[in-house]
Structure formats: structure tokens, C-alpha cells
C-alpha positions as a LaTeX table, in Angstrom:
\begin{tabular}{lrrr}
\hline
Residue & $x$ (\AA) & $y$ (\AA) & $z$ (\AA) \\
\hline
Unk1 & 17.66 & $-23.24$ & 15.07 \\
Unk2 & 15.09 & $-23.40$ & 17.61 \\
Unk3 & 11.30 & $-23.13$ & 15.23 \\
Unk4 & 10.47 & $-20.13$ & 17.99 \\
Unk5 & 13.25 & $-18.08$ & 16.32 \\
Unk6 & 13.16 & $-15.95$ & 13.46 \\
Unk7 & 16.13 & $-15.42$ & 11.26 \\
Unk8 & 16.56 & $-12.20$ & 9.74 \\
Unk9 & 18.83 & $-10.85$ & 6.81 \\
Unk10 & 19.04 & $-6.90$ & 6.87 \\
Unk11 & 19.83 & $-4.49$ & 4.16 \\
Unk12 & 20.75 & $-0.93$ & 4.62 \\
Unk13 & 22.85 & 1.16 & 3.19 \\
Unk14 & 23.59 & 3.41 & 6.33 \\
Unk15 & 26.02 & 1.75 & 8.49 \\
Unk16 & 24.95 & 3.35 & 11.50 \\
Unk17 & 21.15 & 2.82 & 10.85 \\
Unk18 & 22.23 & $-0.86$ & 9.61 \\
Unk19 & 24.15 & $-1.58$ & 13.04 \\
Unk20 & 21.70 & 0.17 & 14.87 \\
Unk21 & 19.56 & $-2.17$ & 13.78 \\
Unk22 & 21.17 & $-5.17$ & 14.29 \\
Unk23 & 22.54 & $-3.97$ & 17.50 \\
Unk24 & 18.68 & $-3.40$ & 18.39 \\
Unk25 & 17.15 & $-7.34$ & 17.03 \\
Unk26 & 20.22 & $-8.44$ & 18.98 \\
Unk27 & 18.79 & $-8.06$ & 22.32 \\
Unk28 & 15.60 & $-10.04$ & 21.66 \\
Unk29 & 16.15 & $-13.76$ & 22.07 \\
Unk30 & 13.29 & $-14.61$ & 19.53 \\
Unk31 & 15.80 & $-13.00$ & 16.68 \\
Unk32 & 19.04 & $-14.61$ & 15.08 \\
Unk33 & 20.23 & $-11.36$ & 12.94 \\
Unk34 & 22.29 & $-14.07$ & 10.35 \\
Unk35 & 23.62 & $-11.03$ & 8.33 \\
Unk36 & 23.40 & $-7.84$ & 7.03 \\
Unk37 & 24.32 & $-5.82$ & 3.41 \\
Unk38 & 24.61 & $-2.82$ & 2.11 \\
Unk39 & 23.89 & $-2.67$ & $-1.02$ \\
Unk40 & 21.44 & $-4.98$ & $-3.17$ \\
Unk41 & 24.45 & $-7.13$ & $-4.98$ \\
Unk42 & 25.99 & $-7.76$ & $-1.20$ \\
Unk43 & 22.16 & $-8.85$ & $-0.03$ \\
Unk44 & 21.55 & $-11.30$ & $-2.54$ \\
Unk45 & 24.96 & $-12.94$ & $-2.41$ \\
Unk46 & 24.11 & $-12.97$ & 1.25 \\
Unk47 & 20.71 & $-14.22$ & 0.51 \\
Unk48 & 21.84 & $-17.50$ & $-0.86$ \\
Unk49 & 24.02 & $-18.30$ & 1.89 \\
Unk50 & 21.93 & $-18.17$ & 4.71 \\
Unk51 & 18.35 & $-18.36$ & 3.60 \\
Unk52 & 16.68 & $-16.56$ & 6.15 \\
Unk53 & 12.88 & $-16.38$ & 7.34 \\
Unk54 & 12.87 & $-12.36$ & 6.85 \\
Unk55 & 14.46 & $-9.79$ & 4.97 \\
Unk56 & 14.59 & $-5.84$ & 6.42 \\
Unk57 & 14.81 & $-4.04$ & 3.71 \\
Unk58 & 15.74 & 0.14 & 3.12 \\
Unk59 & 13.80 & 1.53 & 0.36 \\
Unk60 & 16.79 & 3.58 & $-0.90$ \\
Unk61 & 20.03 & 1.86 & $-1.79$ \\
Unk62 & 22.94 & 1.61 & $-3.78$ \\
Unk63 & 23.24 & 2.64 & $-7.18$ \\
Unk64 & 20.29 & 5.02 & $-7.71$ \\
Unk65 & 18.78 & 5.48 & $-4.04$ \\
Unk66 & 15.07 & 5.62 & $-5.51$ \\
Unk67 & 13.46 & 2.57 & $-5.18$ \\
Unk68 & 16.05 & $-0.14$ & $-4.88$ \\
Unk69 & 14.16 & $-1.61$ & $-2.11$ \\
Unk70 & 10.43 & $-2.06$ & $-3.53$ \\
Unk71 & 12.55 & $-3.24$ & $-6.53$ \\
Unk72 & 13.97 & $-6.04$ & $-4.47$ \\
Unk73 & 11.23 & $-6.76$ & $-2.32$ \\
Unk74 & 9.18 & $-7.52$ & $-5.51$ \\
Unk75 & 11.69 & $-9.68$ & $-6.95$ \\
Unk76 & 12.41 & $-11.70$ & $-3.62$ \\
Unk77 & 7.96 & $-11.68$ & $-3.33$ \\
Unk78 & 8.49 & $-14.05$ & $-7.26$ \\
Unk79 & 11.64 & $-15.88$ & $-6.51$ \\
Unk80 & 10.95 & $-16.55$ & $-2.15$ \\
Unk81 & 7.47 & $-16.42$ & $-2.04$ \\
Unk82 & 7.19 & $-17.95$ & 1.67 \\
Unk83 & 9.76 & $-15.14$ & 3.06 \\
Unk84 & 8.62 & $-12.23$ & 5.29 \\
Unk85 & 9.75 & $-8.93$ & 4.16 \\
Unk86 & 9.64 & $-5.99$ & 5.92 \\
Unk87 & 10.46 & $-2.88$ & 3.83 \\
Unk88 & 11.84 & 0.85 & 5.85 \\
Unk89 & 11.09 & 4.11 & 4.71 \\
Unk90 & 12.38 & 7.57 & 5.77 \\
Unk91 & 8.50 & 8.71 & 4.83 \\
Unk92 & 4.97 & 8.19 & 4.72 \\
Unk93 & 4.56 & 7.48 & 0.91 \\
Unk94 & 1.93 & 6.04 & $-0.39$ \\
Unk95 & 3.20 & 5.38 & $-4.40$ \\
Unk96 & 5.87 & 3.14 & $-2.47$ \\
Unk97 & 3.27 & 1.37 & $-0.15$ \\
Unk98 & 1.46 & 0.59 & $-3.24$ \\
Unk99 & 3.67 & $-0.58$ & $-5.73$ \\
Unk100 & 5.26 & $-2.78$ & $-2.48$ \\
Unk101 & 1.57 & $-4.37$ & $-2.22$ \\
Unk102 & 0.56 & $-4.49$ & $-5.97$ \\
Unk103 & 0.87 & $-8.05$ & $-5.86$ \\
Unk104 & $-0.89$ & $-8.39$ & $-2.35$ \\
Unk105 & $-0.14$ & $-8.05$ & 1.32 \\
Unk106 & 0.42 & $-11.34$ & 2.49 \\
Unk107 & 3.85 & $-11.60$ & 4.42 \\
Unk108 & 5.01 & $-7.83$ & 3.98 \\
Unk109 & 5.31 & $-4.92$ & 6.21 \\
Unk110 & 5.92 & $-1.18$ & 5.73 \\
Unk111 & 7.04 & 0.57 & 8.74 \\
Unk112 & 8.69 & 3.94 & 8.76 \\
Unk113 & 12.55 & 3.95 & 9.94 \\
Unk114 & 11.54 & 5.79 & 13.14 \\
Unk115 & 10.26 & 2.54 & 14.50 \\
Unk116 & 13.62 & 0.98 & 15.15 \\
Unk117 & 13.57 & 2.91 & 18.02 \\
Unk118 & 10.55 & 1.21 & 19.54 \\
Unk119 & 12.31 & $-3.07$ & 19.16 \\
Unk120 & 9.33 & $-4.77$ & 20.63 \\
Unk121 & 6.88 & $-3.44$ & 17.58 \\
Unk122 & 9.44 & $-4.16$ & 15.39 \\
Unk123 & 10.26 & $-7.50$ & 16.64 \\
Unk124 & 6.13 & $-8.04$ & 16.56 \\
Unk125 & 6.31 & $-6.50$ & 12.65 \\
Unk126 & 8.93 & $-9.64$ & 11.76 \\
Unk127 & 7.13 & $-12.11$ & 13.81 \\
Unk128 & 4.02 & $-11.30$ & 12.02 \\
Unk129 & 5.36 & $-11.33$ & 7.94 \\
Unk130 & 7.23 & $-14.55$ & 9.41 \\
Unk131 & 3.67 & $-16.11$ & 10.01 \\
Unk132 & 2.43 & $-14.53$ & 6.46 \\
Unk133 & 0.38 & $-11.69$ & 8.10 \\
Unk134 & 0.88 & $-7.94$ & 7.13 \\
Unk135 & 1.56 & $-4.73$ & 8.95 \\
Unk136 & 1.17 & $-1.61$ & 7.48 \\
Unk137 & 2.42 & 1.92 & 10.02 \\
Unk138 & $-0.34$ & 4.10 & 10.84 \\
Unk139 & 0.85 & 6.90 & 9.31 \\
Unk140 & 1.49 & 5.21 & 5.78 \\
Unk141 & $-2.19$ & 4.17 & 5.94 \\
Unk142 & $-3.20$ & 7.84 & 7.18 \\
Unk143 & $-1.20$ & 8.59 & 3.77 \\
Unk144 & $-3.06$ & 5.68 & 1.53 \\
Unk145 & $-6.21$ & 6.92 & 2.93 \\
Unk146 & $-5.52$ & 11.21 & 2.05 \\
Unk147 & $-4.27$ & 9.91 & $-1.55$ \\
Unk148 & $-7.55$ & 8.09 & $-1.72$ \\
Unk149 & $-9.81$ & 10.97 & $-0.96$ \\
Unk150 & $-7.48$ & 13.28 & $-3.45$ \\
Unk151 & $-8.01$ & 11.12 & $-6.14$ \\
Unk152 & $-11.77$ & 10.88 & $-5.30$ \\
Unk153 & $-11.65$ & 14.97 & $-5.21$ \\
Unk154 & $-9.83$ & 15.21 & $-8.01$ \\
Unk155 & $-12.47$ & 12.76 & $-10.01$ \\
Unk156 & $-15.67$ & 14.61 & $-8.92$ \\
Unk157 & $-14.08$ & 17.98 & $-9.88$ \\
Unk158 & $-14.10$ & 16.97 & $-13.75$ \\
Unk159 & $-18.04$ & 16.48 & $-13.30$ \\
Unk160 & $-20.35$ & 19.06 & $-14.87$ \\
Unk161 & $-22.72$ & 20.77 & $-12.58$ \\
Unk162 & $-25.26$ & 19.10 & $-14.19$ \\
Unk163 & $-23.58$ & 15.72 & $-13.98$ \\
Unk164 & $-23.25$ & 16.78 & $-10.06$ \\
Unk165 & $-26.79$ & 17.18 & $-9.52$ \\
Unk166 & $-27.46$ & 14.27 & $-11.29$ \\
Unk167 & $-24.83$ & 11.96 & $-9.14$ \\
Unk168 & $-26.34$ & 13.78 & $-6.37$ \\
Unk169 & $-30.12$ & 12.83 & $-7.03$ \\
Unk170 & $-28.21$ & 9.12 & $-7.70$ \\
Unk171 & $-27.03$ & 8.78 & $-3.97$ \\
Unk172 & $-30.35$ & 9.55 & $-2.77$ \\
Unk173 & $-31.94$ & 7.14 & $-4.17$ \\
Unk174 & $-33.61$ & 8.37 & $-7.49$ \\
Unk175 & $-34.17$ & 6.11 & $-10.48$ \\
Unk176 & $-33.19$ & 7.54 & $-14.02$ \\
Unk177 & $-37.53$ & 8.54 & $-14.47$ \\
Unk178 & $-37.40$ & 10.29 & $-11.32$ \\
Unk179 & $-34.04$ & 11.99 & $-12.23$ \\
Unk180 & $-35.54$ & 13.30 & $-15.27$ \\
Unk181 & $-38.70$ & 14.48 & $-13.36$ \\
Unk182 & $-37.06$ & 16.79 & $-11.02$ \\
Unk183 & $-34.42$ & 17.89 & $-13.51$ \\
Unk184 & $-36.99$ & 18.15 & $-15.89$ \\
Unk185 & $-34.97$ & 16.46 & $-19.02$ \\
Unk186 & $-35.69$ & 13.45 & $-20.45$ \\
Unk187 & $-34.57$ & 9.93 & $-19.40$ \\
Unk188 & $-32.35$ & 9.64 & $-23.11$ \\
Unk189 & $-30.33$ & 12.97 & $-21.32$ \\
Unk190 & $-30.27$ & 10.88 & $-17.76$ \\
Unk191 & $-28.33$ & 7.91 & $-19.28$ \\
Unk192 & $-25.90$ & 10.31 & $-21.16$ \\
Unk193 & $-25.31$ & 12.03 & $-18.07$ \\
Unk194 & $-24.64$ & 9.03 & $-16.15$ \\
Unk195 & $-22.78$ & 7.34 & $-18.73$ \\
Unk196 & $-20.17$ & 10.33 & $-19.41$ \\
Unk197 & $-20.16$ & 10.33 & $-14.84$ \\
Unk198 & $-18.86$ & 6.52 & $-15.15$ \\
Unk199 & $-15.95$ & 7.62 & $-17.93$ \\
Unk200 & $-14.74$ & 10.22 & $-16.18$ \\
Unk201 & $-14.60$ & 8.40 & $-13.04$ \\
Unk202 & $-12.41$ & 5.39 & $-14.08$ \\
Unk203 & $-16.08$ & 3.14 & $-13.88$ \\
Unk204 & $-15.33$ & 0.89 & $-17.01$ \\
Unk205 & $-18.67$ & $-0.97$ & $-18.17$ \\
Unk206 & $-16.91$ & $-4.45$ & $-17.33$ \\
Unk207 & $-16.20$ & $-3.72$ & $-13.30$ \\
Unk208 & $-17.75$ & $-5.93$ & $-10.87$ \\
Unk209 & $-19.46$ & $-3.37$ & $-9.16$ \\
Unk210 & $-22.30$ & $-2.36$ & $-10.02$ \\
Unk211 & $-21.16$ & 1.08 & $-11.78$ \\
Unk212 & $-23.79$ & 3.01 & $-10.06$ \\
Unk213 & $-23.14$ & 2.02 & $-6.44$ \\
Unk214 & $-19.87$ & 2.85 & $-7.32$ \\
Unk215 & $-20.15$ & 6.22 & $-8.61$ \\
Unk216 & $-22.56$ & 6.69 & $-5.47$ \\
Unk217 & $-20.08$ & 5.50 & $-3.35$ \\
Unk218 & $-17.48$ & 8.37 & $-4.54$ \\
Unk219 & $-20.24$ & 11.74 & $-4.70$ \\
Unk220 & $-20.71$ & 10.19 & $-0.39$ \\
Unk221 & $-17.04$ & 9.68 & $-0.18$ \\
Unk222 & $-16.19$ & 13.68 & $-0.71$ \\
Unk223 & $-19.51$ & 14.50 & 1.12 \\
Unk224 & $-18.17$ & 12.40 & 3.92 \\
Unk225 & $-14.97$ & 14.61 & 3.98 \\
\hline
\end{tabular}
């Protein structure tokens, strides 16, 4: 096999999708489609036959048609850790694109199905997890990125007006002494305030980050927004 051309195992549960597929990589010389399953049993029997460079995997297979394919894709990630794998979803979700890059990005993809429409990206998409590089569709980052500034919300909400004004008077600058001036409480109440703003926004005492940046860095997030 020439070292120019990728091989590729795929597995889908939909026959036509699966076909379509294949029918699809076909065309593009760079691509030797060496076999395709559909279910995970079938893959991995196929798996050890052909060893390929890339796996195209469905998110929702046989038995349960939940997660079958971030299941496998972390599995294939510990036991074929120089394979590309490029996983499909019908949608934008970010839970899936995060428990598919828990253990890192390096030589995955998550593209949504409607992309097998459009060969060259997806031929670019293999090349690229082939080469150990990552590729993530705009739309599941558009996702990542709104479940980001939810959880943010949804952090800053629990805060206290007091605690507000006091993460507020934070971002602008203000040491704990000048805190206390303009609020007009002492520096003891400053540190309480700040500490209970670090609990309740997932800031544990051991993080890297300085837990003040950090907590700044969430009050400008949902300004930002």
C-alpha cells in the first residue's frame, strides 16, 4: 500500500449511510475503504484482520444505540493508540464530544453525519487524525462553547448579591482592603465572601490557577455574553 494512502475501516449500523459512505471514500484515490461493519462485534473481528490507519465510527450502534461508538472509540484510543478515529454523530452534542476527548484530542475527529455529503472535508478529516491532528465540526464547538457559558451562568447564579458585588469589585481590580472600604465591611467578611465565591464555583484551593483570576475570569465571562 502506497504510504500516500490511508486505509480506513468503517462502522455503521445503517446500511445505506454505511454504503453511502464507502461508496463516497471510494472515489478518492488517497482512500483504500478495507472494510466496513455494522455492529461493534463485526468491527472488531474486522479490526484484527486488516489493521487499518482509521476507523469511522457511528456513535449509535448495535445493542443499545446510546453510545456504542464513544464506547469503542475509547477502547480502540487504550488498545491502538497510533490509529485515527473519526467518530459521526446525527447531532451537535457536546456530553459526547467530551467524553470522546476526555483523554485528549490527539488523532480524533467529531464531525456531524451531514458531512458525508461534502467527501473532500471528509477525506481532509481522515487525512488529518491519520497524521495525529484533530478536527472538531463547527457546530459541535458552537455547542462546547453554549454548554460552557451555561455552566458559567448557572455558577454565578448561586452567588449572593453580596458575593456579586464583591466578585464584581474583584474583576476591577480591588484588593480585599479596598473591597472592604467601599463595601464598608471588614477585610475578615472579604475573605469569607471570597472564599464561599471559590466553593460554589468548582475553584478547589489546590487548582493551578490562581483561584482569583479564575473566579474573575467567570463574573467577565457572563459579562462578556
Amino acid at each position: 500500500m502506497p504510504a500516500d494512502v490511508t486505509t480506513l475501516l468503517i462502522a455503521e449500523d445503517d446500511y445505506l449511510v454505511r454504503e453511502g459512505a464507502r461508496a463516497v471514500l471510494d472515489l478518492h484515490p488517497r482512500i483504500e475503504v478495507a472494510g466496513t461493519a455494522g455492529d461493534p462485534p463485526s468491527f472488531l473481528e474486522l479490526l484484527e484482520r486488516t489493521d487499518p490507519d482509521v476507523v469511522l465510527l457511528d456513535i449509535r450502534m448495535p445493542p443499545t444505540f446510546t453510545t456504542e461508538g464513544i464506547e469503542l472509540a475509547l477502547k480502540l484510543r487504550q488498545d491502538h493508540p497510533g490509529m485515527g478515529i473519526v467518530v459521526l454523530s446525527q447531532h451537535a452534542d457536546p456530553e459526547y464530544a467530551l467524553e470522546l476527548l476526555r483523554d485528549g484530542s490527539e488523532g480524533v475527529a467529531y464531525l456531524l453525519k451531514e458531512r458525508l455529503g461534502d467527501a473532500e472535508r471528509l477525506v481532509q478529516a481522515i487525512e488529518e487524525v491519520r497524521e495525529g491532528g484533530s478536527v472538531l465540526d463547527p457546530r459541535i464547538v458552537e455547542a462546547l462553547l453554549e454548554a460552557q457559558r451555561r455552566r458559567t451562568a448557572s455558577r454565578l447564579a448561586g452567588l449572593t448579591p453580596r458575593e456579586l458585588e464583591v466578585l464584581s469589585l474583584m474583576a476591577s481590580g480591588r484588593g480585599n482592603a479596598a473591597i472592604a472600604r467601599e463595601l464598608t465591611i471588614t477585610e475578615r467578611s472579604v475573605e469569607k465572601h471570597s472564599n464561599a465565591i471559590f466553593r460554589k464555583l468548582g475553584l478547589a484551593e489546590d487548582l493551578d490557577l490562581n483561584r482569583r483570576v479564575a473566579a474573575v475570569l467567570f463574573f467577565l465571562q457572563r459579562s462578556g455574553d
